[in-house]
C-alpha positions as CSV (number, residue, x, y, z in Angstrom):
1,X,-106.2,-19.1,-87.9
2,X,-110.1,-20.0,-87.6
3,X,-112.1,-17.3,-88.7
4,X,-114.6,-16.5,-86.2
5,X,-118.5,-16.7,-87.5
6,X,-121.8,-15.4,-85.7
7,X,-125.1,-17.4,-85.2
8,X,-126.7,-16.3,-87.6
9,X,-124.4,-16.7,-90.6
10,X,-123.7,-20.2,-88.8
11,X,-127.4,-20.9,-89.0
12,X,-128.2,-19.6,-92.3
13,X,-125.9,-22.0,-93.8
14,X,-127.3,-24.4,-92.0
15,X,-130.3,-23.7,-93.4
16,X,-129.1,-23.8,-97.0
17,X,-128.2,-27.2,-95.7
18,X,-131.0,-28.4,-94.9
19,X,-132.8,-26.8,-98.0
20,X,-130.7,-29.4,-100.0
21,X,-132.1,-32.2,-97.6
22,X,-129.3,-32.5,-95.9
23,X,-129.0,-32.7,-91.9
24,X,-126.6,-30.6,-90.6
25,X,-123.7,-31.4,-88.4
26,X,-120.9,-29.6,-86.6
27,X,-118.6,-31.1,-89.1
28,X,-120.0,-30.6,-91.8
29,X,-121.0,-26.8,-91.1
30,X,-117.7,-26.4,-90.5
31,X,-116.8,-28.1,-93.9
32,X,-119.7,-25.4,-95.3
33,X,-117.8,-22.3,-93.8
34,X,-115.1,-23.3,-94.8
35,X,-113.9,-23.0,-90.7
36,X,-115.0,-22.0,-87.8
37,X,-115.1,-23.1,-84.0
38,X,-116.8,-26.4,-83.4
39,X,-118.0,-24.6,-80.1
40,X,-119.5,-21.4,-81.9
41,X,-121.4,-23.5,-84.4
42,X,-122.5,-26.1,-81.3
43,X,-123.7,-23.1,-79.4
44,X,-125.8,-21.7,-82.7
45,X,-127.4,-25.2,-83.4
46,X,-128.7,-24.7,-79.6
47,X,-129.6,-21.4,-79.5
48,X,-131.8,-22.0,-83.1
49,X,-133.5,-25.2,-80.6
50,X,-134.8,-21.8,-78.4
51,X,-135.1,-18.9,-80.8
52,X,-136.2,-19.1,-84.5
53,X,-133.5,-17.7,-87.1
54,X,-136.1,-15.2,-88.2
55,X,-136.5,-13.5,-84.3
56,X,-132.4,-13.7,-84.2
57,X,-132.4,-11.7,-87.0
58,X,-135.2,-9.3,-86.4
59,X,-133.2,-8.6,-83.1
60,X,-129.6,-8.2,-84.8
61,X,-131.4,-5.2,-87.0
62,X,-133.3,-3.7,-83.7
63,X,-129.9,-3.5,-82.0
64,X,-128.4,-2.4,-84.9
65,X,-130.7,0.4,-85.7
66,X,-130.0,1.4,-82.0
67,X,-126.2,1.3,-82.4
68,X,-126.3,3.3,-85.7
69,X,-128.8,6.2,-83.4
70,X,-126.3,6.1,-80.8
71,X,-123.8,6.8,-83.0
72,X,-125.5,9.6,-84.9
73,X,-126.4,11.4,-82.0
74,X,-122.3,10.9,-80.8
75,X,-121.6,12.5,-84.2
76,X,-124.0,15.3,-83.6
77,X,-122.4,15.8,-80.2
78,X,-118.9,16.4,-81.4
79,X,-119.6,18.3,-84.4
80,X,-121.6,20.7,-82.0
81,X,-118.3,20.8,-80.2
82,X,-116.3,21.6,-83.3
83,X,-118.8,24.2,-83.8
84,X,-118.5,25.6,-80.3
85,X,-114.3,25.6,-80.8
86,X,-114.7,26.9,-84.0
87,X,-117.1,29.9,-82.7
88,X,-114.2,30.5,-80.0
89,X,-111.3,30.6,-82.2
90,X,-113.3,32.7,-84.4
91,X,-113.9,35.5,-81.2
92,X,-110.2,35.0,-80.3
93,X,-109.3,36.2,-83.9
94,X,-111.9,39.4,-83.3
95,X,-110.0,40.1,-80.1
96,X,-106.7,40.0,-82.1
97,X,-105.4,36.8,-80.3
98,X,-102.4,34.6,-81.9
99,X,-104.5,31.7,-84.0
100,X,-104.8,28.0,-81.7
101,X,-103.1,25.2,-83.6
């Protein structure tokens, strides 16, 4: 099975590539990653024609940074939940109520 790789690990290693003076090609990224979909690594060679690797990345760690808010504030949502059951098993146990399971 072909592991799957993103742009930007796709062009780094290009990069590393071409630090050694060495041009790049589908095959022989593929040869460098050891794998990999000639398509994925033809579509990152294109994309790094539009976009330098340095804005790809800045933009990976903006969405990222969004991703890990959302999830923080999703965390803060259920654990205020778990505090509201928690609050109303609590009264149910003051009202002499069989405990919830």
């Amino acid at each position: 099975m072909k592991r799957h790789y993103d742009t930007i690990e796709i062009l780094i290693t290009a990069r590393h590539l071409e630090a050694q003076g060495i041009r790049p090609s589908v095959r022989m990224l593929r040869l460098a990653l050891g794998g990999g979909s000639n398509a994925a690594i033809s579509q990152a060679l294109a994309v790094a024609e539009l976009t330098p690797l340095e804005e790809l990345i800045r933009r990976r760690r903006e969405n990222l940074d969004l991703d890990l808010t959302n999830a923080r504030r999703a965390l803060a949502e259920l654990e205020a939940e778990q505090a509201r059951l928690d609050e109303l098993e609590d009264s149910l146990k003051v009202l002499g109520k069989p405990e919830l399971d």
